[in-house]
C-alpha positions in Angstrom: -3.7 14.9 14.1 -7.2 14.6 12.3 -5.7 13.0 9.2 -4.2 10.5 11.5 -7.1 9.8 14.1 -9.2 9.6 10.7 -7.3 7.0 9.3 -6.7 4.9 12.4 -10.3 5.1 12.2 -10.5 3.7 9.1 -8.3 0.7 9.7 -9.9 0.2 12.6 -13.5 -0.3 11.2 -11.9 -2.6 8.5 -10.3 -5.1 11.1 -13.7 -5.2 12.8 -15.6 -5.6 9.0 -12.5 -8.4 8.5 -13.9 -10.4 11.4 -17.4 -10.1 9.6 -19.5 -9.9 12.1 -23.0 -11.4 10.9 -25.1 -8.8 13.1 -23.7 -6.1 11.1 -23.7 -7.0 7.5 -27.3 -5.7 6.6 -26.0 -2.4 8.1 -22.8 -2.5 6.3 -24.1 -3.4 3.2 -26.9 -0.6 3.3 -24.0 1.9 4.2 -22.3 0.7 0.6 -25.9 1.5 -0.9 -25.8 4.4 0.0 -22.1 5.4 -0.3 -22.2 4.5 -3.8 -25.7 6.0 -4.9 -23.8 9.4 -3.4 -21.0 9.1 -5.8 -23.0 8.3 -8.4 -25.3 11.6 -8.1 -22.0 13.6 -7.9 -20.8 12.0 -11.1 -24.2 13.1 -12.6 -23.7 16.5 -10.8 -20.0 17.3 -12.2 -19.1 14.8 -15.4 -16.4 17.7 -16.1 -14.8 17.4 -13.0 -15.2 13.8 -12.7 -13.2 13.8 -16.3 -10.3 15.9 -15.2 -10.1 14.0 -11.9 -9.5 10.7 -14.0 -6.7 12.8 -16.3 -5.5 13.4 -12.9 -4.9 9.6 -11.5 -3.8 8.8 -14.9 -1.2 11.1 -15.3 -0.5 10.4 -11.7 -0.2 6.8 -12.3 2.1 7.5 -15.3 4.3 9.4 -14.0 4.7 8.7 -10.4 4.4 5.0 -10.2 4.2 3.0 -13.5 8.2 3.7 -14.1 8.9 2.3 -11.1 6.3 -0.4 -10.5 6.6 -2.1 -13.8 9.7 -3.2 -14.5 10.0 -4.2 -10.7 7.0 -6.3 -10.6 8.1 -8.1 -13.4 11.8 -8.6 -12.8 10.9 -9.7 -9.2 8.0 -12.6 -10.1 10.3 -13.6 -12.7 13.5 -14.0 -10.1 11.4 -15.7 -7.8 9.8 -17.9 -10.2 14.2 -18.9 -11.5 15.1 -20.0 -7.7 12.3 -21.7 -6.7 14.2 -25.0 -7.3 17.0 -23.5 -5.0 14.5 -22.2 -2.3 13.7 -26.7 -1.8 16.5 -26.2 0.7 16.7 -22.7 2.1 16.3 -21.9 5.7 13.4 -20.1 7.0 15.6 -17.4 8.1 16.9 -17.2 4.1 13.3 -17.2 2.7 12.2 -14.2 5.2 15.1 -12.3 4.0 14.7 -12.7 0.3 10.9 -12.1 0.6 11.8 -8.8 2.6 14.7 -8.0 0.0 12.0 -8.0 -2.9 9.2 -6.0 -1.7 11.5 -3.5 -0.6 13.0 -2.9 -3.4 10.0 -3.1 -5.5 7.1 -1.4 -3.0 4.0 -1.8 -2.6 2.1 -4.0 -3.8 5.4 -5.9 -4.9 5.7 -7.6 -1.2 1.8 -8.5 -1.2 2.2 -10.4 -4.8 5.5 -12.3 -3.5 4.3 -13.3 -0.4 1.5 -14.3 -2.0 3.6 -16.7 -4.8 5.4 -18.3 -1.9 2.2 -19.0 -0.1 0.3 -20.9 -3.4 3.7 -22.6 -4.6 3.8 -24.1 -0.7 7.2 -22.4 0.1 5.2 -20.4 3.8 2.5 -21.8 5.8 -0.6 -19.6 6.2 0.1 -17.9 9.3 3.9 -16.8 8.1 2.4 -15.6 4.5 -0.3 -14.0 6.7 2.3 -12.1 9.1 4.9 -11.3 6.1 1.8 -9.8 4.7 1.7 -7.3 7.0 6.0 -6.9 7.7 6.8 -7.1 3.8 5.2 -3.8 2.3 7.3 -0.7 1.8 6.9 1.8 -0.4 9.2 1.7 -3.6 12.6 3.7 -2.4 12.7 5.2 -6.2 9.4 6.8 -5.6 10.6 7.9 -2.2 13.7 9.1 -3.3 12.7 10.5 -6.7 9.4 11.6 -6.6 8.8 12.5 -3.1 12.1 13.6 -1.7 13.8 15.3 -5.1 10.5 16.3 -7.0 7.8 17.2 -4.1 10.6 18.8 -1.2 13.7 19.2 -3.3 15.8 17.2 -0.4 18.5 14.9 -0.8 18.3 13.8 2.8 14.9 13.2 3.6 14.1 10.4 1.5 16.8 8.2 2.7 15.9 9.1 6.6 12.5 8.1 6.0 13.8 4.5 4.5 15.8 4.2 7.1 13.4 4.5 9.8 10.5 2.5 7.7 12.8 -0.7 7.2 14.0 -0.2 10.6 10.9 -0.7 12.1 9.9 -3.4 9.8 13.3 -5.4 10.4 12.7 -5.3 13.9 8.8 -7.2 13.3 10.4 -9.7 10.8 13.2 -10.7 13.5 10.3 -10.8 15.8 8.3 -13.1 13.0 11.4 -15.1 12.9 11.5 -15.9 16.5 8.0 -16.3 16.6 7.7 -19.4 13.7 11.3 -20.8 13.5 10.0 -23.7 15.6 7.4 -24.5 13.1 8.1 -27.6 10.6 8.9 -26.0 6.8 6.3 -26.9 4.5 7.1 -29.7 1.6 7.7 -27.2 -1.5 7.0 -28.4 -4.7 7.4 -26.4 -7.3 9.0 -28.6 -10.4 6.6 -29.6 -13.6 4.0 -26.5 -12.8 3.6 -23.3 -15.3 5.4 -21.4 -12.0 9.0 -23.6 -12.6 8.5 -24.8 -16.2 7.5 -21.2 -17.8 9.6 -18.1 -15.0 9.2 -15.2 -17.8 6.4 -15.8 -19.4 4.4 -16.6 -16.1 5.6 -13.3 -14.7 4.6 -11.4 -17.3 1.1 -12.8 -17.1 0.8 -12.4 -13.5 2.0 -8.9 -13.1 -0.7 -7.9 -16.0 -3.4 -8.0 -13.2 -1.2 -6.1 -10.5 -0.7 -3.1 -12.2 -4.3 -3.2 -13.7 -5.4 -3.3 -10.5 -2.8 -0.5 -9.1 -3.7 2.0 -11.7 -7.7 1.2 -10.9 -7.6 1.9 -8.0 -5.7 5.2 -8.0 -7.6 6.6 -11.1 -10.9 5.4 -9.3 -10.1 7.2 -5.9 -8.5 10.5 -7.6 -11.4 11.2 -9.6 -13.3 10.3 -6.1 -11.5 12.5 -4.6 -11.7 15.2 -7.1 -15.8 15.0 -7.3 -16.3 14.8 -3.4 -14.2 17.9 -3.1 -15.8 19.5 -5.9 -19.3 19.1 -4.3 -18.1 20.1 -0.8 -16.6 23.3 -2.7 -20.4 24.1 -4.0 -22.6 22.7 -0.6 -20.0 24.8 1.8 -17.8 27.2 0.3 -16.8 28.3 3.6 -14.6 24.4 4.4 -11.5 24.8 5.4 -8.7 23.3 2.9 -7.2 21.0 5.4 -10.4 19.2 5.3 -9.8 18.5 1.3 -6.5 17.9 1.6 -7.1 15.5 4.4 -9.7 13.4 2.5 -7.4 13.3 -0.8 -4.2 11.8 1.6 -7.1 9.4 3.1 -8.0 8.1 -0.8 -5.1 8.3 -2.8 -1.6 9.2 -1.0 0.4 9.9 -4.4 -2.4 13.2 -4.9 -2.5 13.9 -1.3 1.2 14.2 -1.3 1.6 16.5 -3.8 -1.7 18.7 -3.2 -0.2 19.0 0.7 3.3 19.8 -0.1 2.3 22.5 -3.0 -0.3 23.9 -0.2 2.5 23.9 2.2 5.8 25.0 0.6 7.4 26.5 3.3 5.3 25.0 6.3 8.1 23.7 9.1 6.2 20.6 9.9 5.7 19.8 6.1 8.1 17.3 6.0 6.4 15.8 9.1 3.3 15.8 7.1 4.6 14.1 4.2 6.3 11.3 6.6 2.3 11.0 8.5 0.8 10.4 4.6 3.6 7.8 3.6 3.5 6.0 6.7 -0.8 5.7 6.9 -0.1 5.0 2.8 -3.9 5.3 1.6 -7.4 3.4 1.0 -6.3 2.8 -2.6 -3.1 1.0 -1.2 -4.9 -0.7 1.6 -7.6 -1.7 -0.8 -4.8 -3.4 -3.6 -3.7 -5.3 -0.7 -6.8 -6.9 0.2 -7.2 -7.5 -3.0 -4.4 -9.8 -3.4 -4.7 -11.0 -0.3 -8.0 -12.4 -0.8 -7.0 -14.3 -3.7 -4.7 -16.0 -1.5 -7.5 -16.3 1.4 -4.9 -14.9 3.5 -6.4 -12.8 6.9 -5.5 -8.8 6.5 -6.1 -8.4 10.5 -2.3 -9.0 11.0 -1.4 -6.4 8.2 -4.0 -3.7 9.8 -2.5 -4.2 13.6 1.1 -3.4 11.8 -0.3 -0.7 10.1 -1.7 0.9 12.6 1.5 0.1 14.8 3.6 1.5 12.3 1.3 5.1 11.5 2.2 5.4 15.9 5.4 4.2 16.0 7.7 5.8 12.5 6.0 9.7 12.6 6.7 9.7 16.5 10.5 8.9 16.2 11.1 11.6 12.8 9.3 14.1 15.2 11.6 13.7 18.4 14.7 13.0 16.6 14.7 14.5 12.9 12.8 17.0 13.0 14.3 21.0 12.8 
């Protein structure tokens, strides 16, 4: 319950900071001061730990998610980029489907990056990009599957239920989206004689570059974070209790707080609970890749954070009334 009140926190602090409030920002910007001249000291303090903490994301990035990122990133800006020219006269309902389809299949951040094509090639108006932000974000059902359910529990079943009740949820907010703009007047796409129609593969390729330079920052950046912070509170107070650490690595970087949770946890009832709780709230680094590409869209992230928060209520209540032994 702490993890989760901690990270609802979180989100809720950067939906206020979203709305930058003009009051706040010498605060806010002090805060960052300091924040970072913190980190920096405990770099200083512990360069050996901060060393094995970036082995860590990188071999965490290597193994967990560059597999099944890659190939999907790719594959899926490349499809998009083949049927733009047959997207000129599909039907809203289509497009919200297809757009779905894809991040789904890819994860995250595949859905932020599509939604994000269809928005600068003119194919979704700003508020539907800014609400498919939010529906169209899933984690990738290989890394589900494989890496959490077969490698981390050693279940068949449980990654499959936890897809299930994810997409479920996030069905039921598109077909709410759908209701919601199918009123609205499509926007003129225009896609022919542009690098996005003349040049699919070669485009793709270039534009996934920055997506997984920018996933494999930010989760070798918050692990070795992670890995100093906890080092430090190790030395300042011994006596911490080691849900505390493994509540601030979920909170940075899920892939490590996964795996340090279920290995501290083996045979803990409520584990699988646990896991569903830290793949549901995702992580800062997550969060933090979507604003990222959001921004280069100038798309708004409040609609993503109300979902997310919706969703970190909504999924982990149903698996513990219903699937839970």
């Amino acid at each position: 319950m702490f993890l989760s009140f901690t990270h609802i926190l979180i989100l809720a602090f950067a939906y206020v900071n979203d709305k930058k409030l003009k009051r706040d920002d010498n605060m806010f910007a002090t805060i960052q001061i300091v924040l970072c001249l913190i980190l920096i000291l405990l770099l200083l303090l512990f360069p050996q730990t901060a060393h094995s903490g970036t082995d860590l994301g990188l071999n965490l990035f290597m193994e967990a998610l560059f597999p099944y990122l890659l190939p999907y990133l790719v594959l899926t800006q490349w499809l998009l980029r083949l049927t733009a020219p047959m997207r000129t006269k599909t039907k809203r309902a289509s497009l919200y489907v297809q757009a779905y389809i894809i991040s789904a299949l890819g994860g995250y951040p595949t859905g932020a990056t599509t939604i994000v094509y269809l928005k600068n090639s003119g194919q979704l108006h700003l508020k539907e990009a800014n609400f498919l932000l939010a529906v169209c974000h899933a984690p990738s059902p290989l890394f589900v599957l494989g890496f959490v359910s077969l490698d981390l529990l050693h279940s068949h079943t449980f990654g499959w239920l936890f897809l299930c009740l994810l997409h479920t949820f996030n069905i039921c907010c598109l077909i709410t989206g759908y209701f919601l703009f199918r009123k609205t007047d499509p926007p003129n796409i225009s896609v022919h004689n542009t690098p996005l129609y003349t040049a699919p593969f070669s485009e793709s390729i270039r534009e996934t570059a920055p997506t997984i330079l920018l996933v494999g920052t930010t989760i070798i950046f918050f692990t070795t974070i992670q890995t100093i912070v906890q080092e430090g509170l190790d030395q300042m107070l011994p006596a911490l209790p080691y849900t505390i650490e493994l509540s601030i690595a979920a909170i940075l970087e899920v892939t490590n707080g996964l795996q340090m949770t279920v290995t501290a946890f083996p045979d803990l009832p409520y584990t699988s609970l646990l896991v569903v709780i830290l793949l549901t709230m995702q992580s800062i680094s997550i969060h933090l890749q979507i604003f990222v590409i959001a921004k280069s869209a100038k798309l708004a992230v409040r609609p993503y954070i109300k979902l997310r928060l919706l969703s970190i209520i909504i999924v982990p209540t149903i698996y513990a009334l219903f699937f839970l032994k």
